[in-house]
C-alpha atoms as a printed R data frame, in Angstrom:
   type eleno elety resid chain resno       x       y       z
1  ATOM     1    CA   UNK     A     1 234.278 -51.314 103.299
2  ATOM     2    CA   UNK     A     2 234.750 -50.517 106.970
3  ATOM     3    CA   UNK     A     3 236.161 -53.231 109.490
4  ATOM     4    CA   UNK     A     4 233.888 -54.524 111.894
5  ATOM     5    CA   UNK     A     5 235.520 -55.012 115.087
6  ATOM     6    CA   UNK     A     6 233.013 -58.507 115.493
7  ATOM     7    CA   UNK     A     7 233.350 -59.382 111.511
8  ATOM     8    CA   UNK     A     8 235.331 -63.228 112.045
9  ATOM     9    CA   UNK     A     9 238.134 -62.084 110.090
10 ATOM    10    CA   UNK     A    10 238.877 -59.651 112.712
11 ATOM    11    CA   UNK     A    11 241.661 -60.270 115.781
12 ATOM    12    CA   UNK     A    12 243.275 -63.576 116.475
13 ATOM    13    CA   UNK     A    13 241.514 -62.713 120.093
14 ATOM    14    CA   UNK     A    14 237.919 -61.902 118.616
15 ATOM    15    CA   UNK     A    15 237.292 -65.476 117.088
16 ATOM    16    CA   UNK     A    16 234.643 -67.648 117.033
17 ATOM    17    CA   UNK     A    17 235.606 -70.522 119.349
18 ATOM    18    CA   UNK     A    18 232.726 -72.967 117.646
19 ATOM    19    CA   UNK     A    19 232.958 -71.809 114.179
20 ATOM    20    CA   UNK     A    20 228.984 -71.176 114.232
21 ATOM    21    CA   UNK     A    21 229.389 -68.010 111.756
22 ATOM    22    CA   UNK     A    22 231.527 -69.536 109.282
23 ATOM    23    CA   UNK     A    23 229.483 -72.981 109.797
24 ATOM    24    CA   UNK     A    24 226.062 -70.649 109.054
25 ATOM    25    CA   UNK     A    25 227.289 -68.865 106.129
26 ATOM    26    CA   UNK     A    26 228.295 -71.841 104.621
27 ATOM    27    CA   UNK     A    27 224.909 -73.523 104.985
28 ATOM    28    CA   UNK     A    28 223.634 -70.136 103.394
29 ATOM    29    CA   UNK     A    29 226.054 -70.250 100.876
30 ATOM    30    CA   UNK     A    30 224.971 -73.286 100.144
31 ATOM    31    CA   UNK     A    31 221.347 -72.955  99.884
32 ATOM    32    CA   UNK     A    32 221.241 -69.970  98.013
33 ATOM    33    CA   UNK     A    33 221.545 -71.776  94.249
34 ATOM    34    CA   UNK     A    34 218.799 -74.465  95.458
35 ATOM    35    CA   UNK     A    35 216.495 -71.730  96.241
36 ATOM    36    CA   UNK     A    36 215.143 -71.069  92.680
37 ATOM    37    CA   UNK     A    37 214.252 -75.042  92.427
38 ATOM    38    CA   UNK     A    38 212.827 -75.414  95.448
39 ATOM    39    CA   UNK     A    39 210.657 -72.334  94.717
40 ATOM    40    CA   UNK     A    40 208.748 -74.459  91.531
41 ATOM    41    CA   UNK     A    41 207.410 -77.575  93.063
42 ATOM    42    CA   UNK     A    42 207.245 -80.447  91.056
43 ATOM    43    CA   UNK     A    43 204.318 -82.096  89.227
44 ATOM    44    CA   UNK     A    44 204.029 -84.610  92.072
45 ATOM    45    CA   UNK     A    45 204.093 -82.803  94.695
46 ATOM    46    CA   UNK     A    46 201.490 -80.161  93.534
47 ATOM    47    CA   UNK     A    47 199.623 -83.288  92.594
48 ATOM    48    CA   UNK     A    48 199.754 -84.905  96.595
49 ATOM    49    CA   UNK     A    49 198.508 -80.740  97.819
50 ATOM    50    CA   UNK     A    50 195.563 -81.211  95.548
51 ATOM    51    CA   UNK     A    51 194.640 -84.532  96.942
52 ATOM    52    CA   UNK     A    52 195.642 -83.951 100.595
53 ATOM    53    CA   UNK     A    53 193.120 -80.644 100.312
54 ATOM    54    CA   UNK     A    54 190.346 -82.391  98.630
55 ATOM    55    CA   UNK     A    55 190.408 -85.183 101.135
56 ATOM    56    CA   UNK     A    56 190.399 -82.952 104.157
57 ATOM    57    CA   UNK     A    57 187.294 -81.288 102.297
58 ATOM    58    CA   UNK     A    58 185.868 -85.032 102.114
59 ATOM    59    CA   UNK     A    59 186.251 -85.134 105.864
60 ATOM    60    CA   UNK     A    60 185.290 -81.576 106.589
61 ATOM    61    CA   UNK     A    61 181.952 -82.688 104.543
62 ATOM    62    CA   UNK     A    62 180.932 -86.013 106.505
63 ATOM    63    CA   UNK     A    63 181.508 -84.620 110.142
64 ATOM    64    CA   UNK     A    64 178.994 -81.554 108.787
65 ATOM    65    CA   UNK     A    65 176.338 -84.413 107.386
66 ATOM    66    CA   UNK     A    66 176.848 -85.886 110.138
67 ATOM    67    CA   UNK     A    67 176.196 -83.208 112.835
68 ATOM    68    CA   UNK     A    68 173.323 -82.052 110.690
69 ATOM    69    CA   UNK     A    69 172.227 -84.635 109.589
């Protein structure tokens, strides 16, 4: 692979004071298994979507009867 003169592993002078690009690849590093569980949602939480949407129907419905009404 070619050297990329910005790459952190790259001259003692060329460092990242902060540690931001080590600290980010880490944190993606990290997230990458926890992707694939995150991506099915649970029973419970598909359960609250279905509620949350039928309520907000529920109030879409009343302030229409009520404007029309």
């Amino acid at each position: 692979m070619a050297h990329h003169p910005q790459s952190p592993g790259g001259s003692p002078g060329n460092q990242d004071p902060a540690g931001s690009t080590q600290m980010f690849r880490a944190f993606v590093d990290e997230g990458g298994p926890r992707r694939a569980a995150a991506a099915q949602p649970s029973g419970g939480n598909r359960t609250a979507l279905i509620v949350g949407v039928v309520l907000a129907l529920a109030a879409v419905a009343a302030v229409l009867w009520v404007v029309l009404g």
